[in-house]
Z-matrix of the N, CA and C atoms (Angstrom, degrees):
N
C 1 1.458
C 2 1.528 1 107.91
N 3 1.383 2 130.21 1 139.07
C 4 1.143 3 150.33 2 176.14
C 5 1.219 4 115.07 3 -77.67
N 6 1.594 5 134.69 4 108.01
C 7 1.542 6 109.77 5 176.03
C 8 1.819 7 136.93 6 -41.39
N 9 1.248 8 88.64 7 -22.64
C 10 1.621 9 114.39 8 -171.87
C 11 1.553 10 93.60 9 -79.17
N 12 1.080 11 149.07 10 -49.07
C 13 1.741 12 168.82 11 158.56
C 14 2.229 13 88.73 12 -41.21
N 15 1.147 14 100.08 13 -68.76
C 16 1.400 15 101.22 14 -179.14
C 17 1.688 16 120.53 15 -39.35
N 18 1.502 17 104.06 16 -45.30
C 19 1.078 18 121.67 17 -178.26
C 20 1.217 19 122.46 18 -63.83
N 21 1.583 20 108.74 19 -48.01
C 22 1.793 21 116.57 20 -159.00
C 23 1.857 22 92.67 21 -91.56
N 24 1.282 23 120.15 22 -24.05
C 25 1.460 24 109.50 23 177.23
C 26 1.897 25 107.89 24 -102.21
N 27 1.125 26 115.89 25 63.24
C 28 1.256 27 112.08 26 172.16
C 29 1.389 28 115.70 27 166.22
N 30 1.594 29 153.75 28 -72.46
C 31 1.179 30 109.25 29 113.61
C 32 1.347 31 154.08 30 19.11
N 33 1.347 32 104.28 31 -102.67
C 34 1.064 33 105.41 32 -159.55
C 35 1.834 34 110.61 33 -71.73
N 36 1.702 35 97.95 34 -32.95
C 37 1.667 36 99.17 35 172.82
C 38 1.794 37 128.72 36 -56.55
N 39 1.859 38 88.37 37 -40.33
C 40 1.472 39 87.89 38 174.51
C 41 1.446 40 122.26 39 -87.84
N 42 1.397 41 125.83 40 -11.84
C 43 1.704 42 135.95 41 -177.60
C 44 1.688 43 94.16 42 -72.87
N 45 1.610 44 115.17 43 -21.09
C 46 1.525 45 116.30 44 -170.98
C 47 1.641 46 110.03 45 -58.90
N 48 1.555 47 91.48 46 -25.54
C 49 1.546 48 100.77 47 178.27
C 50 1.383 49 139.74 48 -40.94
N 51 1.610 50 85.37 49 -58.65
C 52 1.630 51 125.09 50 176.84
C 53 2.012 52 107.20 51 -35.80
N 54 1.316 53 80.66 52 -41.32
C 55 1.449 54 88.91 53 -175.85
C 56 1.543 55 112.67 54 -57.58
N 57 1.041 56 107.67 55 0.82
C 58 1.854 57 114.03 56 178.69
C 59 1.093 58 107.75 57 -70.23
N 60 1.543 59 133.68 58 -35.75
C 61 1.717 60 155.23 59 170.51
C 62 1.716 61 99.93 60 -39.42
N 63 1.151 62 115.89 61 -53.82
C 64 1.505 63 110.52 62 158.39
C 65 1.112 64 137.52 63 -30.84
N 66 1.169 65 128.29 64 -38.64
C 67 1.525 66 150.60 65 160.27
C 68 1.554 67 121.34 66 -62.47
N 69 1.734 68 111.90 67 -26.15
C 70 1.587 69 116.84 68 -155.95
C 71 1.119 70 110.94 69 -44.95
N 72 1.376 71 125.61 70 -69.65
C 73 1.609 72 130.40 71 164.79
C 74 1.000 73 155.05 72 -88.96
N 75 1.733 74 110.51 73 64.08
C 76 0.921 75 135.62 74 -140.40
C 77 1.984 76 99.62 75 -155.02
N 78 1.282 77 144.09 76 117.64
C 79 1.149 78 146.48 77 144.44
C 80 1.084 79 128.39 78 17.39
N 81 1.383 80 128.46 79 87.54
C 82 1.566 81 123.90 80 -171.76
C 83 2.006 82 109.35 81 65.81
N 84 1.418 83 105.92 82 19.21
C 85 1.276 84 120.16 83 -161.73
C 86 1.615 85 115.04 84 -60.83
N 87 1.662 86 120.63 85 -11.91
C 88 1.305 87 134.16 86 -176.43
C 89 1.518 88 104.58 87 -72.16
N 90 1.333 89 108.76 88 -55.19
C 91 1.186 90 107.00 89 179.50
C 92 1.953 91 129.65 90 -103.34
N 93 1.498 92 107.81 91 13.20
C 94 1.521 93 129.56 92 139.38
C 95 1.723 94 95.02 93 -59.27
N 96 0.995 95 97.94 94 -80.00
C 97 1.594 96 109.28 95 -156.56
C 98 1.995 97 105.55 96 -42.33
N 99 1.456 98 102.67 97 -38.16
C 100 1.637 99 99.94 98 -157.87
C 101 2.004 100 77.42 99 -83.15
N 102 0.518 101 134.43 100 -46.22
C 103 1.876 102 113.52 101 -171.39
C 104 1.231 103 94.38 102 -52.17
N 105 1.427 104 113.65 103 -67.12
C 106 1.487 105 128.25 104 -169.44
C 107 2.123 106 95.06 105 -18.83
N 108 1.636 107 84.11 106 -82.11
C 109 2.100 108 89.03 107 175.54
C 110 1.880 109 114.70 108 -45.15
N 111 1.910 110 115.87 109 -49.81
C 112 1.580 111 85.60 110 173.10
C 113 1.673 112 123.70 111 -67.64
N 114 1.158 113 122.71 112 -16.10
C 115 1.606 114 108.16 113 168.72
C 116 1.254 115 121.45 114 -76.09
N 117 1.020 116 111.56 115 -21.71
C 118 2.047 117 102.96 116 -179.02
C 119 1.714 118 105.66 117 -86.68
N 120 1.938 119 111.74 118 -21.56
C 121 1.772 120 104.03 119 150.36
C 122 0.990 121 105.05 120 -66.60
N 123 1.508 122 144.84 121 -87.82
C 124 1.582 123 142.39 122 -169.46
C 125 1.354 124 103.77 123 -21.78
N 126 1.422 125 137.77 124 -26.13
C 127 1.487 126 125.36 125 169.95
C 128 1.218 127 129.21 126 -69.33
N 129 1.379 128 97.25 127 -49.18
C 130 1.314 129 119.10 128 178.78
C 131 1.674 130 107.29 129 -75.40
N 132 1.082 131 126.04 130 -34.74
C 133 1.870 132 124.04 131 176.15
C 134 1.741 133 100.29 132 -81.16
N 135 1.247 134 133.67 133 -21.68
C 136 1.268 135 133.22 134 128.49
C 137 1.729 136 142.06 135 -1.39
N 138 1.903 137 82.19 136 -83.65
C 139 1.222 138 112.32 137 -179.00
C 140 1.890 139 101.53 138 -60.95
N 141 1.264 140 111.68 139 -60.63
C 142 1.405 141 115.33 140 177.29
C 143 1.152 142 140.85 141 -57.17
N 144 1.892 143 96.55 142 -27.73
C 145 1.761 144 96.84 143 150.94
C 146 1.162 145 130.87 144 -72.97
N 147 1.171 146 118.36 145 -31.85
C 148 1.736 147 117.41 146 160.41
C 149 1.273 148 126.70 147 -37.05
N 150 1.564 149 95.61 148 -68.40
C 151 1.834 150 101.45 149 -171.41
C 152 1.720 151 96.01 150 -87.58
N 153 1.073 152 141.05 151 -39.75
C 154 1.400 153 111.53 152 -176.17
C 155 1.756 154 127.13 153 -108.52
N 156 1.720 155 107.19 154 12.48
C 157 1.323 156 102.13 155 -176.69
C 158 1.909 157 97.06 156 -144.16
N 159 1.564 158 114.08 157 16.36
C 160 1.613 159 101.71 158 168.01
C 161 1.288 160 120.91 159 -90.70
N 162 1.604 161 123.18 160 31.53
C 163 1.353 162 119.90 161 153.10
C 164 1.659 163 103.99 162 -91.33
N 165 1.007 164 112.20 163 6.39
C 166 1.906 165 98.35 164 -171.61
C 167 1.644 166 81.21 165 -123.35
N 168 1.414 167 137.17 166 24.15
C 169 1.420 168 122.24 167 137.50
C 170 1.487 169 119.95 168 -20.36
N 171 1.514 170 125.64 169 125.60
C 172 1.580 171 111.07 170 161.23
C 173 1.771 172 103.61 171 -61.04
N 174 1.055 173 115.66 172 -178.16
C 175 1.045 174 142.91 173 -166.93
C 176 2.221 175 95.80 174 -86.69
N 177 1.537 176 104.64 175 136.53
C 178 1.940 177 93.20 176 -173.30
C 179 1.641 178 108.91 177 82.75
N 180 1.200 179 125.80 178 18.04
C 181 1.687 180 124.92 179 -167.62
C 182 1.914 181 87.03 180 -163.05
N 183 1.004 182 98.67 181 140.44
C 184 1.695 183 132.57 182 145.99
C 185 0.933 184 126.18 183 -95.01
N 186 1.509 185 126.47 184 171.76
C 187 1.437 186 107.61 185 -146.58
C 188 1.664 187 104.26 186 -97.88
N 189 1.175 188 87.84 187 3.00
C 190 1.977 189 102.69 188 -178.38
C 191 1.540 190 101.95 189 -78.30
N 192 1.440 191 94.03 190 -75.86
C 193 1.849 192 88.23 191 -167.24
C 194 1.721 193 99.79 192 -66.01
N 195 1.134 194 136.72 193 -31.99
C 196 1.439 195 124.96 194 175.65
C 197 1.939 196 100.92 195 -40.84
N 198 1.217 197 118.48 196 -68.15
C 199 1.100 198 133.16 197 -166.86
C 200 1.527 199 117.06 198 -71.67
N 201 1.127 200 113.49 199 -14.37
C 202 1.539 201 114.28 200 149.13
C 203 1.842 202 125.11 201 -83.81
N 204 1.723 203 101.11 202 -37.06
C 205 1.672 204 87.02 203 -177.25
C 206 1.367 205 105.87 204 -78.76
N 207 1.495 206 130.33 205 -14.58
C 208 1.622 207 129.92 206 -145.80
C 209 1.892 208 90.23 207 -94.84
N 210 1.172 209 131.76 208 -11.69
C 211 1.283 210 137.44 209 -171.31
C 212 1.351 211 100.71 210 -115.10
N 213 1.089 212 120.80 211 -42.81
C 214 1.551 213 125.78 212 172.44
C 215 1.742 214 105.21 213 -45.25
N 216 1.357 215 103.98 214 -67.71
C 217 1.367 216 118.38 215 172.16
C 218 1.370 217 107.22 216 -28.27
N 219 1.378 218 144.19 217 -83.12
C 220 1.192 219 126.73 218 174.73
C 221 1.137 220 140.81 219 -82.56
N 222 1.743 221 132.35 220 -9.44
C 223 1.043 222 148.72 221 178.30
C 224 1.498 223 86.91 222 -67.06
N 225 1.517 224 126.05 223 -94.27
C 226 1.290 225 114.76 224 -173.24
C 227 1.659 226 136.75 225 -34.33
N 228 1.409 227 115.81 226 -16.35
C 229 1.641 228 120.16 227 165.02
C 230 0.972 229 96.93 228 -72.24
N 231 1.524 230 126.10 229 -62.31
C 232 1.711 231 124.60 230 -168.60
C 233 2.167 232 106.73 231 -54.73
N 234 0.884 233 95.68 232 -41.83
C 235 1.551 234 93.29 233 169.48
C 236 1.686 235 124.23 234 -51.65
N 237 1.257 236 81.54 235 -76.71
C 238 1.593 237 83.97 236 167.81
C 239 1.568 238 130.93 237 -65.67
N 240 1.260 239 129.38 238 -18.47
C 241 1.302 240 116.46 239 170.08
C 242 1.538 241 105.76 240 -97.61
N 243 1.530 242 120.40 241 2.15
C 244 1.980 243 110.34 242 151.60
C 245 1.658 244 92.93 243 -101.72
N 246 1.395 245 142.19 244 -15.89
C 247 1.824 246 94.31 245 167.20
C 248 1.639 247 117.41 246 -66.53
N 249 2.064 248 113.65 247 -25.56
C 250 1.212 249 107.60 248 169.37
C 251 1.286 250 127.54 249 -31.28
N 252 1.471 251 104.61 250 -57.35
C 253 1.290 252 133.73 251 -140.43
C 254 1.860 253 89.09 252 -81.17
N 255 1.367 254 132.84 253 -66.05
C 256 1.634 255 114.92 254 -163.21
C 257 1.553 256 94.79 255 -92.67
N 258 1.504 257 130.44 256 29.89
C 259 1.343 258 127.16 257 171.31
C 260 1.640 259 102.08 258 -92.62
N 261 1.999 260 112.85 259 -14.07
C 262 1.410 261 115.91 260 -167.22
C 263 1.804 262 91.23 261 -84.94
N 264 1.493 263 105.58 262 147.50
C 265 1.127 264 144.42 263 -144.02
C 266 2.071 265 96.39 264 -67.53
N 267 1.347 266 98.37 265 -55.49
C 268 1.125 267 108.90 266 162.51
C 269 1.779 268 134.18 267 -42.76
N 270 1.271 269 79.65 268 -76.73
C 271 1.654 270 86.98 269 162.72
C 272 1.520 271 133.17 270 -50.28
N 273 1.608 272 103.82 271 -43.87
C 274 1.302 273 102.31 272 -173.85
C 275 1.978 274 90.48 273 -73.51
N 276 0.948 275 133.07 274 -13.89
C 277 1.302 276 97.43 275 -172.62
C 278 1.800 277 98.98 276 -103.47
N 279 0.983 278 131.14 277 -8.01
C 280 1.746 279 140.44 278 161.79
C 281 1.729 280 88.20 279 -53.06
N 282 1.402 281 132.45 280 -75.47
C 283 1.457 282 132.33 281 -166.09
C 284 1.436 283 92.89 282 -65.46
N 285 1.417 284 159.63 283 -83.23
C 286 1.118 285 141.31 284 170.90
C 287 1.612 286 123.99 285 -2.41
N 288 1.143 287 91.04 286 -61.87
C 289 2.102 288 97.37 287 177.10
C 290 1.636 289 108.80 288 -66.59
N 291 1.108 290 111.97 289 -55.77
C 292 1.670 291 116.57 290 154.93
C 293 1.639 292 112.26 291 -18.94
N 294 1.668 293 94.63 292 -65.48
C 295 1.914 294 83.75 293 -165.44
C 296 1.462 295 91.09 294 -68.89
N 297 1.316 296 140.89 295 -44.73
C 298 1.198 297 134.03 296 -143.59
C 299 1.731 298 106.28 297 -66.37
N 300 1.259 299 121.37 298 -39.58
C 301 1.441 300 133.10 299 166.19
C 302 1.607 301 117.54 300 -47.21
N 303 1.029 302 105.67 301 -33.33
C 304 1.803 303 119.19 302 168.29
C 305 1.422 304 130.13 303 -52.45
């Protein structure tokens, strides 16, 4: 592992999150904000398949589109089954009372 590899998949992928705080006050802003944070990871798990994992391309793929659909593939399930998840009625108002305590 590369420190620079260390960095862009962990760090820097999950701090991408943070960036959801952008969204706080703003309209349905929980879940603006949480895509907002999984796309700037999907960039960054992106960025890292390129430079440190497009020699293990399958065979018919470069290391670009390999490294965009192979992150796509799960970044977007994990997305969509947590906007499900704090879009339920319950929850979203448990995280509501949460921010409001802040």
């Amino acid at each position: 592992i590369h420190p620079v590899q260390l960095l862009v998949d962990y760090p820097f992928a999950f701090g991408a999150l943070g960036l959801s705080g952008l969204c706080r006050n703003q309209k349905n802003g929980l879940i603006k904000g949480y895509i907002l944070g999984v796309f700037a990871r999907y960039i960054c798990a992106v960025v890292s398949g390129i430079v440190f994992f497009g020699a293990y391309a399958p065979d018919g793929f470069n290391a670009v589109t390999w490294s965009l659909f192979y992150n796509f593939t799960y970044l977007a399930g994990e997305g969509a089954l947590t906007v499900i998840i704090i879009s339920v009625s319950p929850v979203k108002k448990a995280l509501e009372g949460l921010k409001n305590q802040m």
